[in-house]
N, C-alpha and C positions, 0 to 999 in steps of 0.2 A: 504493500500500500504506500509503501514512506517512497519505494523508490518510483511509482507510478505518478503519486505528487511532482515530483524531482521534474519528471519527463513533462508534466504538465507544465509547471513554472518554465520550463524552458519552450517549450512552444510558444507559449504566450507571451514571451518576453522577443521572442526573434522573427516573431512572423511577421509583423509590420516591415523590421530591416527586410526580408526575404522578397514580400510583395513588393514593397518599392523599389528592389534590386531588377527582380522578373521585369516590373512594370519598366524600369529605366533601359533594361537591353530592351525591350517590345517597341517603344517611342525609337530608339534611335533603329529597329530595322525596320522599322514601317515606313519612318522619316528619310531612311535612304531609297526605299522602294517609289517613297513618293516622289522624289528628285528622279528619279530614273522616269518614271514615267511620263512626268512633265518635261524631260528632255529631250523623251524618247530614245535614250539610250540602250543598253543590255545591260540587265543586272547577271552579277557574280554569282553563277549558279552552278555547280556539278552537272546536275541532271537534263539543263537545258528546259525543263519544264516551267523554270518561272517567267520566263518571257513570255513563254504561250501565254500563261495565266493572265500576265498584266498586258495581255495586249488582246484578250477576252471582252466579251463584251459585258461580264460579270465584275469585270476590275474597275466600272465607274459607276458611279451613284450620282445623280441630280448633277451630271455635268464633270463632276469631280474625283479623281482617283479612290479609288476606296480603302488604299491604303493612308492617305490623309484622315479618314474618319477612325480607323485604323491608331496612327499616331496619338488622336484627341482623347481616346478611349485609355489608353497605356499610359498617358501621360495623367489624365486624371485620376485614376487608378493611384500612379505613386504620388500626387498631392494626398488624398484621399491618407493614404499609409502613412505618410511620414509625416502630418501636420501636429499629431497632441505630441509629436518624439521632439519638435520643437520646442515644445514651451515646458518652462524649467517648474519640473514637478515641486520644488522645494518653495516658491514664490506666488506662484500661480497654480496649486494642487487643483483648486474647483475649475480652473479655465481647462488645464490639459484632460480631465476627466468627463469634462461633457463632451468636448471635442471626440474623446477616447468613443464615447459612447455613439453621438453622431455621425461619425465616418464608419465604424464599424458596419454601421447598417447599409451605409452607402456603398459601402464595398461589398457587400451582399449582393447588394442589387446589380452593381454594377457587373459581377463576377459572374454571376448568374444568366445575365442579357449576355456577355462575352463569351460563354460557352454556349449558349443558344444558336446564336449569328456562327459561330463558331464550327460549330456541330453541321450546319447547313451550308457553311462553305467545303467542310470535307466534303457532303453529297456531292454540291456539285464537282470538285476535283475529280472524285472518281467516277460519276455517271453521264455527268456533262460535257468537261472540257478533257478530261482525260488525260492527266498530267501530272506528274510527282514533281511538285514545288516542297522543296527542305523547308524555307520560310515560311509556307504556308501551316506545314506540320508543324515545327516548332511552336508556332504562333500560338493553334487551337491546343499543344501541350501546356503553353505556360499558360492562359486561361485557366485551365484544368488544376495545373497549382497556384495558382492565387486562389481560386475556389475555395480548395482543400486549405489552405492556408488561413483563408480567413476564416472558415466552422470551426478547426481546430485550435486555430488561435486566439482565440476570442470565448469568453464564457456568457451562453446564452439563457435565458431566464425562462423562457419560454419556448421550448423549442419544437414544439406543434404549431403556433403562431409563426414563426420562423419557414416553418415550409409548407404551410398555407402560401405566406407573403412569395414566397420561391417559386413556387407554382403560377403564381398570378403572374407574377413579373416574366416567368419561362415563356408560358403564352401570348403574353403581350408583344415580346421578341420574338416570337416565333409568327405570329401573324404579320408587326410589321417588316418582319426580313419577308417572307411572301409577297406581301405587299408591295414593296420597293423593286421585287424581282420579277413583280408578275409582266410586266410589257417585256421583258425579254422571254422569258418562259414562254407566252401566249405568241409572239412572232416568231421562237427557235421551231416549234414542231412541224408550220410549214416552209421555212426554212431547210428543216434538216430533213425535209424531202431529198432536195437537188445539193444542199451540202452548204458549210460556211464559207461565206463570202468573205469576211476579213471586214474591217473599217470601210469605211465610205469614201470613194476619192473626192477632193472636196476643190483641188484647185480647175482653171479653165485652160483648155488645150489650144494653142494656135496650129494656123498652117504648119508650121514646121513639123512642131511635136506629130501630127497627125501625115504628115510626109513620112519621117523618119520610124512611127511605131509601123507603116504596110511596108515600106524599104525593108526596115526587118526582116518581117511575113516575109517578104517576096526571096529573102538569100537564104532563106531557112535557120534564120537566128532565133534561141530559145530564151526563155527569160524562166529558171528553175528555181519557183518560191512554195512559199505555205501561208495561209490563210491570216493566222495567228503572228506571223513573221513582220515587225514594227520597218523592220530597213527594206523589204518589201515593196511594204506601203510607202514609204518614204519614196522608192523609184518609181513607181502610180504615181506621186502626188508632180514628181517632176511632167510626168509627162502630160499630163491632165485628166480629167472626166473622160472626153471622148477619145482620147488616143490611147489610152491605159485599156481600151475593151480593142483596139487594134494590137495590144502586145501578143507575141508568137509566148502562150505563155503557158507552161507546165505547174500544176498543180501538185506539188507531193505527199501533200497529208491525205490518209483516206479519209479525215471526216469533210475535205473541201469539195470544191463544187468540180466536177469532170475530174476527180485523181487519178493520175497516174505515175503509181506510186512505183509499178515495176519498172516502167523508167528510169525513174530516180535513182534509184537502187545500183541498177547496171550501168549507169554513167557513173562512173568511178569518182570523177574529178568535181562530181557535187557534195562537198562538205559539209557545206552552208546555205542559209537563203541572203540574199538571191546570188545564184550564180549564171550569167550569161555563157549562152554555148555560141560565138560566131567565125564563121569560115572554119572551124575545126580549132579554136581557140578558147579558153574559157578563163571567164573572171567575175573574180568573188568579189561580194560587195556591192553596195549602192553606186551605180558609174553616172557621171556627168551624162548628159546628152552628145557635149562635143567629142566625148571619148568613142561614146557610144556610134559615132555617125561616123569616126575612124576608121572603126576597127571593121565598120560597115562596108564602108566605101562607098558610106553615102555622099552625092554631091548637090543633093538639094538646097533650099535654104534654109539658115541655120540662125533663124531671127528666131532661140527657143527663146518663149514665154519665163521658163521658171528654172 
């Protein structure tokens, strides 16, 4: 009993340090996920699966990265944990003790909606976008301890009122994560008739661009990307709206639209997206236009737009 005490006091004494620790690594890899994605660059991933993810159609919410809301969530979390560890118990005993008492519950709540939202981002990982993101796992683990963290660290008075309250707040997140997901959900299953399409090209094509994407077509030049693939998109965006549907262009994921995946496969020399195949030549990477009209031997005009 004397030493199950012992185990007690020490839970209770270090869970706060623990969650604000969890919550400060969670904010700072949300917060670099977030910068990636607003750059559109690649994040540092093993598996190659996080880039898919964040360049999903599930990685933005009202316009905005979802790792942003992501970051707000982790970072309030350790305010939440480390606020009554501030105030000096010896001067201020009644202030640090309602505080104690206050955040407490808030971290409940909070911990609780984070493994909600959490739990429904694994779904869709594994049934949706179909991708092993590391960060993403990590993510809904530490959720999972803060959770545990805060029941175990904390002495509860009532603790049938406690998951009541748990339940309520569970469903509550659990409807509005539906909610926020339903236009995508409601447009993916006639969608994923003919397959994913990737982002929307968004910039406008001139003469040129629309010279140089049939010049392509016409010397048998390939244009070897994925759906989900951000530097992709980025050579679409170069060329524009209507010249981007003129690219000679291979599909390599099987959940994109016309895959052809056993292509991909058997050209050796495709590593990466996007990699251009022309005259028996190939190169990786997003390429200029000018490059691109080179290696073509296009002699069109070269007034490109973007």
């Amino acid at each position: 009993m004397r030493r199950r005490r012992q185990e007690d006091r020490w839970i209770h004494r270090w869970a706060r340090p623990l969650i604000a620790t969890i919550a400060a690594i969670g904010a700072t890899g949300t917060a670099y996920l977030t910068v990636v994605k607003l750059l559109g660059g690649e994040a540092a991933c093993p598996t190659g699966g996080c880039d898919r993810v964040l360049s999903s159609p599930y990685a933005e919410i009202f316009g905005l990265p979802l790792t942003l809301f992501g970051f707000l969530a982790y970072a309030s979390m350790a305010v939440l944990a480390i606020a009554p560890l501030v105030v000096n118990p010896e001067t201020h005993k009644e202030l640090r003790q309602k505080l104690h008492n206050w955040t407490r519950f808030l971290l409940f709540i909070g911990a609780v909606g984070m493994v909600v939202f959490s739990g429904y981002l694994m779904y869709l990982l594994a049934f949706e976008i179909k991708a092993l993101c590391l960060y993403c796992l990590t993510s809904a683990a530490f959720t999972v301890l803060m959770l545990g963290l805060t029941l175990l660290g904390h002495r509860w008075e009532d603790v049938g009122q406690l998951m009541f309250t748990g339940l309520i707040v569970a469903v509550v997140a659990l409807v509005g994560t539906l909610g926020v997901y339903a236009p995508i959900g409601g447009g993916g299953t006639a969608a994923s008739a003919v397959g994913e399409a990737g982002p929307a090209v968004t910039t406008p094509s001139g003469e040129a661009e629309m010279a140089l994407a049939q010049h392509l077509s016409t010397v048998g030049g390939k244009m070897y990307g994925a759906w989900w693939c951000p530097h992709c998109h980025d050579q679409k965006q170069l060329f524009g709206q209507e010249a981007a549907k003129e690219i000679p262009y291979v599909e390599c994921d099987s959940q994109g639209v016309n895959p052809q995946t056993e292509l991909c496969q058997a050209t050796a020399q495709v590593e990466g997206f996007p990699t251009w195949e022309i005259n028996g030549e190939f190169y990786s990477g997003t390429q200029n236009l000018e490059k691109l009209a080179d290696a073509s031997g296009y002699t069109g005009s070269r007034s490109f737009r973007n």
